[in-house]
N, C-alpha and C positions, 0 to 999 in steps of 0.2 A: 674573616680568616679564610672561607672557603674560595671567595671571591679571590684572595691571594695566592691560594693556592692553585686554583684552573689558569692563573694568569701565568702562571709559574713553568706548568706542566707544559704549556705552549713552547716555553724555552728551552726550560730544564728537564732533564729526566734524573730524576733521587732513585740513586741506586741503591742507596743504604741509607738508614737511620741518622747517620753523620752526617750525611751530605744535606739530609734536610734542616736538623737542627742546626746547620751553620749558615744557609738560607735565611730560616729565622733568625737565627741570634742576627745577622748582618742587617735586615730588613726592620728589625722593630727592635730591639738593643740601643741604646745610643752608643754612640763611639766610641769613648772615655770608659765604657760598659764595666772591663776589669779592673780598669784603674781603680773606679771608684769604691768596686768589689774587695780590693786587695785594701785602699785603704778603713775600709767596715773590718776588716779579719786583722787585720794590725791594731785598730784603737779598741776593742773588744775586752772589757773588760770583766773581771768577777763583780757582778751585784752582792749588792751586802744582803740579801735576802738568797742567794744563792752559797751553800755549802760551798762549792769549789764551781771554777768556770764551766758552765754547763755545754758540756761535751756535743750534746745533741744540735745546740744551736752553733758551734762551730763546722761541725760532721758540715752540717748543711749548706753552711757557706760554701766547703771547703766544696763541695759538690756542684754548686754552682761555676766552677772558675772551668773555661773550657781547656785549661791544660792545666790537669792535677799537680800538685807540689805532693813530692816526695813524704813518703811517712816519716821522716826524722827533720824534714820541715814541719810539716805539721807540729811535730813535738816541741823543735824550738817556738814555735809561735805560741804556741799553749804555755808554754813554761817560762814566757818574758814577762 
């Protein structure tokens, strides 16, 4: 990682926090990266050892996706 990033610096200069995490994401990510994100947050279902679908484990996904969906996405997805 360090290595990737001096090699970086040579080209790039990260002005902000974004511009590096999209560096990263583009460099070690694979391509498909959200696709396959969106489809884990679609088939997600309630475990029968879980009360109701656990909130936390969605939040997270939902926090991985580099462009957030709206909170009443969210909702709808929660509640299909």
């Amino acid at each position: 990682m360090a290595e990737w990033y001096r090699a970086q610096l040579r080209h790039n200069r990260f002005d902000s926090w974004d511009l590096l995490v999209t560096a990263l994401r583009k460099d070690f990510l694979p391509s498909d990266y959200d696709d396959e994100l969106w489809k884990q947050i679609e088939k997600r279902t309630q475990h029968s050892s879980e009360p109701v679908v656990n909130i936390s484990v969605m939040k997270n996904l939902f926090e991985w996706l580099p462009e957030k969906p709206s909170e009443w996405k969210k909702l709808r997805i929660l509640m299909s």
